[in-house]
C-alpha positions, 0 to 999 in steps of 0.5 A: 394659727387660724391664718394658716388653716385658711391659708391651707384651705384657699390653696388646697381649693385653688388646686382641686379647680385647676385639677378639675379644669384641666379634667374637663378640658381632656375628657370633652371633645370638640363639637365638630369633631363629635358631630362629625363622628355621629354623622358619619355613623349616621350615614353608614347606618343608613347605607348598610340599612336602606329604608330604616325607620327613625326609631330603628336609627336612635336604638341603634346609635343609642340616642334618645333622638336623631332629627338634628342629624338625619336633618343635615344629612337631607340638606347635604343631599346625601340621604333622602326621606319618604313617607310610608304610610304612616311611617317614615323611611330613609334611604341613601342617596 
């Protein structure tokens, strides 16, 4: 009787992990793909935006922060950075 209930166990285990795999494998997008959109987003946000502020541009793409994207997007040359004041402003290119 006990090796059934453990047989039962094992397989009904087996099948909530394959379930949750395949869940994940769904739900998750590639990172190009997702780095692609937010750089897309963050470019139009600045296009449609001249001189806007880093934190305006977090707010807007509801992130806690932006340095890796607006990085790349200086180095791909398609937006560019001055400093106002204290402040800094992003511009397209």
């Amino acid at each position: 009787m006990k090796k059934q209930s453990r047989q039962r166990k094992r397989g009904a285990r087996a099948s909530r992990t394959q379930k949750a795999i395949k869940l994940r494998a769904r739900s998750v997008k590639p990172a190009k793909q997702s780095l692609r959109e937010d750089l897309e987003k963050t470019l139009s946000l600045i296009t449609a935006h001249p001189g806007i502020r880093p934190s305006e541009i977090n707010r807007r793409l509801k992130r806690e922060e932006s340095d890796s994207l607006r990085n790349t997007l200086i180095n791909r040359g398609l937006i560019r950075k001055e400093k106002d004041g204290s402040a800094m402003r992003y511009y397209p290119v």
